[in-house]
C-alpha positions as CSV (number, residue, x, y, z in Angstrom):
1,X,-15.9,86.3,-19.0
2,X,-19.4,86.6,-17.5
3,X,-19.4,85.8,-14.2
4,X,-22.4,83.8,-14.0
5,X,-21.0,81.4,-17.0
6,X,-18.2,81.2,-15.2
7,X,-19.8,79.6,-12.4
8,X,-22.0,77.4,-14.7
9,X,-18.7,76.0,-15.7
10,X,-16.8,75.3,-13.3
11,X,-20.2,73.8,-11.6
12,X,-20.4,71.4,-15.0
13,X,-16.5,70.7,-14.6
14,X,-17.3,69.8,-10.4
15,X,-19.7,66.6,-11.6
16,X,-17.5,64.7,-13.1
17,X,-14.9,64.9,-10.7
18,X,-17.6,64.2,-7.6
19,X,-18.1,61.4,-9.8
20,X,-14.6,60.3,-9.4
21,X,-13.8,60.3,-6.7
22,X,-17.1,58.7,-5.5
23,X,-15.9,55.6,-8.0
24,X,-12.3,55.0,-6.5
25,X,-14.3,55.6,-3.1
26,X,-16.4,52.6,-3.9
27,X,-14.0,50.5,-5.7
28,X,-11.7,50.8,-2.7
29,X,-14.8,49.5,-0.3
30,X,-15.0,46.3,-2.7
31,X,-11.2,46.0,-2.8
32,X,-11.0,46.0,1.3
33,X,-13.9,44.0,1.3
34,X,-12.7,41.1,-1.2
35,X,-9.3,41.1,0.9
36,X,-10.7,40.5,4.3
37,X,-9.8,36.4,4.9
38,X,-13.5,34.6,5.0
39,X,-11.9,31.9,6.3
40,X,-11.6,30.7,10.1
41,X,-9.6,28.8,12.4
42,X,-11.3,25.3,12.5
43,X,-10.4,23.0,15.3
44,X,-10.2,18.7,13.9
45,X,-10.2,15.4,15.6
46,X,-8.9,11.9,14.4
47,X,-11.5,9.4,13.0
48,X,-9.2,6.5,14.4
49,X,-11.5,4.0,12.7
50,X,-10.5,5.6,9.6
51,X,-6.5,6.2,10.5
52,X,-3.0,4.8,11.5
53,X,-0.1,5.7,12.6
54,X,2.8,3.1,11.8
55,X,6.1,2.0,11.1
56,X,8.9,0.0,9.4
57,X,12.4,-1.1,10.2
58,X,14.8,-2.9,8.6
59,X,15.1,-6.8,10.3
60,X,18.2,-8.4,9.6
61,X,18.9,-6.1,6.8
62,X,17.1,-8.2,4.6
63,X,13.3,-7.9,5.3
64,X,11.3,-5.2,6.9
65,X,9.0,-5.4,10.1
66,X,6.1,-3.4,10.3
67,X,4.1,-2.2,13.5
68,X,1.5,0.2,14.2
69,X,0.3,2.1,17.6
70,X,-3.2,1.4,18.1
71,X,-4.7,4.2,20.2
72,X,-3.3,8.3,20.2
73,X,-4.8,11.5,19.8
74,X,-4.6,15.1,18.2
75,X,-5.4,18.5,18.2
76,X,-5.4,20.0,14.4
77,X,-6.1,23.6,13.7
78,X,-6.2,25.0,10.5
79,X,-7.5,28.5,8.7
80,X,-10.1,26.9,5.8
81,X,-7.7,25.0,3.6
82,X,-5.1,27.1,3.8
83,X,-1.7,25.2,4.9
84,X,0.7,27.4,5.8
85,X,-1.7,27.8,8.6
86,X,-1.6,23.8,10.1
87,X,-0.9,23.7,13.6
88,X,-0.6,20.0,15.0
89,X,-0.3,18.7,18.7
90,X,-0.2,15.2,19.0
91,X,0.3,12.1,21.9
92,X,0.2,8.0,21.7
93,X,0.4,5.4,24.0
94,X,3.6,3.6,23.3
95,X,1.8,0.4,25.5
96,X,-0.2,0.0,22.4
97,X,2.5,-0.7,19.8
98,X,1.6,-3.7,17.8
99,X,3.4,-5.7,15.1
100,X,1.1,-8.7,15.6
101,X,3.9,-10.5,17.9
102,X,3.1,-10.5,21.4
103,X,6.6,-11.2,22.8
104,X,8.2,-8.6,20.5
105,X,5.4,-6.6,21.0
106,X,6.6,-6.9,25.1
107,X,10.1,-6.7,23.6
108,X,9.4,-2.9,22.4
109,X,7.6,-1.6,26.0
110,X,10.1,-2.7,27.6
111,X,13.3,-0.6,28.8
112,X,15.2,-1.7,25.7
113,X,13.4,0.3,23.1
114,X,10.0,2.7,24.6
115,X,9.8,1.9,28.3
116,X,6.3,2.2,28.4
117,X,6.1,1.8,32.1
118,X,8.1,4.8,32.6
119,X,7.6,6.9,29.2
120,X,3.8,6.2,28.8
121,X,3.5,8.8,25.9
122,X,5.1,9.6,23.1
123,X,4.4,13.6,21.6
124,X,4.8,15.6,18.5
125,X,4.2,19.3,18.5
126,X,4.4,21.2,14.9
127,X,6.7,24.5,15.0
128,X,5.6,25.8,11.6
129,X,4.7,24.7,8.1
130,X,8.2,25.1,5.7
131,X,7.2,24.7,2.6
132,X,3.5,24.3,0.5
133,X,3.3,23.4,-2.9
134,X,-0.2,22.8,-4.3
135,X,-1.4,19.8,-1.8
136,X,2.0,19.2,-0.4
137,X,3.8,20.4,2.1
138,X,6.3,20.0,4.9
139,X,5.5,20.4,8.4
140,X,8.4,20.8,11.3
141,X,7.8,19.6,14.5
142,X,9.1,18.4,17.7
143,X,8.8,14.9,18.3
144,X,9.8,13.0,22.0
145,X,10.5,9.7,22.9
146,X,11.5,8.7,26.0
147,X,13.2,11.7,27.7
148,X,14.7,12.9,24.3
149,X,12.8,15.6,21.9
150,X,14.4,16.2,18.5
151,X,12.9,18.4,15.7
152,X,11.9,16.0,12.6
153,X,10.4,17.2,8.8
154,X,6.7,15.1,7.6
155,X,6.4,15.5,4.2
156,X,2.8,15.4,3.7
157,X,-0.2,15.7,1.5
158,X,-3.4,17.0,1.9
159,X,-6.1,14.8,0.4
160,X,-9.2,17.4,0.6
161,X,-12.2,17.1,2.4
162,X,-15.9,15.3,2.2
163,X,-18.9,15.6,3.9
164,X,-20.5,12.2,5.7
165,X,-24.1,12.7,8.2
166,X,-23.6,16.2,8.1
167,X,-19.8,16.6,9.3
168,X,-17.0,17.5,7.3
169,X,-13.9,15.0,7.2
170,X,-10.6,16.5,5.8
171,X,-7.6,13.2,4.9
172,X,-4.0,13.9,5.3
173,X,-1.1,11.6,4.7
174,X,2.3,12.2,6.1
175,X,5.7,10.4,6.6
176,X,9.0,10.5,8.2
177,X,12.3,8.8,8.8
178,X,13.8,8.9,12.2
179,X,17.3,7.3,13.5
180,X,15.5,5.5,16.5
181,X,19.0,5.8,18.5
182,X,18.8,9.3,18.6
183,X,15.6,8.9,21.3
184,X,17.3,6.0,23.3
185,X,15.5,3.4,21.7
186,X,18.8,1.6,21.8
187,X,18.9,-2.0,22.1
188,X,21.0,-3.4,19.3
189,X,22.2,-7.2,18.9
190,X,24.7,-8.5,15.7
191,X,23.8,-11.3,13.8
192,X,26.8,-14.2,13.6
193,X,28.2,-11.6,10.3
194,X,28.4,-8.7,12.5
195,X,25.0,-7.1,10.9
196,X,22.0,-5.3,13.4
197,X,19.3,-7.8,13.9
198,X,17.2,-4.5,14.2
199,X,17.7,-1.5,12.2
200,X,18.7,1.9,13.5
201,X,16.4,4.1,10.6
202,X,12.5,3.2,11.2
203,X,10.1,5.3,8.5
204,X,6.7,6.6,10.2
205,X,3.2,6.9,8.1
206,X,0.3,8.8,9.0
207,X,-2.8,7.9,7.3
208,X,-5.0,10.2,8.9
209,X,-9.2,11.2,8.7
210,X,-10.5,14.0,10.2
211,X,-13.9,15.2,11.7
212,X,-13.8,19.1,12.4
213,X,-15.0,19.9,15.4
214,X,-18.1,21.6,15.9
């Protein structure tokens, strides 16, 4: 073959394979690109005008009582919207329990159930998110009461955010039922048929709005 066709050939055959490899070059750079998270931890606060943490227990067996703390506080991280990423740390005031009954509101601070004077704060600190399906999820954490910490399961739901004077608010909701004898919260006195006056099982809600932080 001549020689110089040769090399005209194998020069034409050389384009399209520059060409190539420049194209899976480039489509790689997009691909890294498009997988790199956009998203960032963001840091929220509770709106406690717009939340509440409370509870119910059974009273006599045959009614419920229902209580709420007034004033707590917590640290939420998250990356974007992503859940498997919520982080929570948590504290309230167990002085500020109120079921709208002063003397069993005094009942509850005392020594027989949180002993405020001594145990000022209750805490919950998350230890990882378990499961996430769609909007729900379940969040593991440690919770203490007293001198006693025991790991507990929300199940919770993210509501999705909104925007309001130029911050963004994010809603959660969340509950749990704990055995309150397993954090020494363990006054108990039997009705005349030999039933608890106050129930041992007491189911925690969080109603929560958030304000990211800025």
């Amino acid at each position: 073959m001549n020689p110089i066709l040769e090399m005209e050939l194998d020069t034409s055959n050389q384009i399209p394979l520059t060409m190539k490899i420049f194209s899976v070059l480039f489509a790689s750079l997009l691909l890294m690109a498009f997988a790199v998270p956009n998203e960032e931890t963001t840091s929220w606060s509770i709106d406690e005008s717009h939340s509440s943490i409370s509870f119910k227990v059974r009273h006599l067996g045959i009614s419920n009582v229902r209580g709420e703390f007034l004033t707590y506080d917590a640290n939420i991280m998250m990356d974007g919207a992503d859940l498997s990423t919520l982080s929570v740390s948590a504290s309230i005031e167990t002085a500020s329990v109120d079921t709208g009954n002063e003397r069993r509101d005094g009942h509850l601070r005392s020594d027989d159930f949180f002993g405020a004077e001594a145990f000022p704060m209750m805490t919950f600190v998350s230890t990882g998110v378990t499961e996430v399906e769609g909007s729900k999820f379940h969040l593991a954490g440690d919770l203490t009461i007293r001198d006693v910490t025991q790991s507990v399961m929300l199940e919770g739901e993210f509501l999705g955010t909104a925007m309001m004077r130029d911050t963004e608010r994010a809603g959660f909701e969340a509950t749990t039922t704990i055995n309150r004898k397993d954090f020494n919260l363990s006054w108990d006195q039997l009705t005349e048929a030999g039933g608890v006056i106050v129930g041992h099982n007491v189911e925690i809600s969080l109603e929560l709005e958030l304000i990211k932080d800025e």
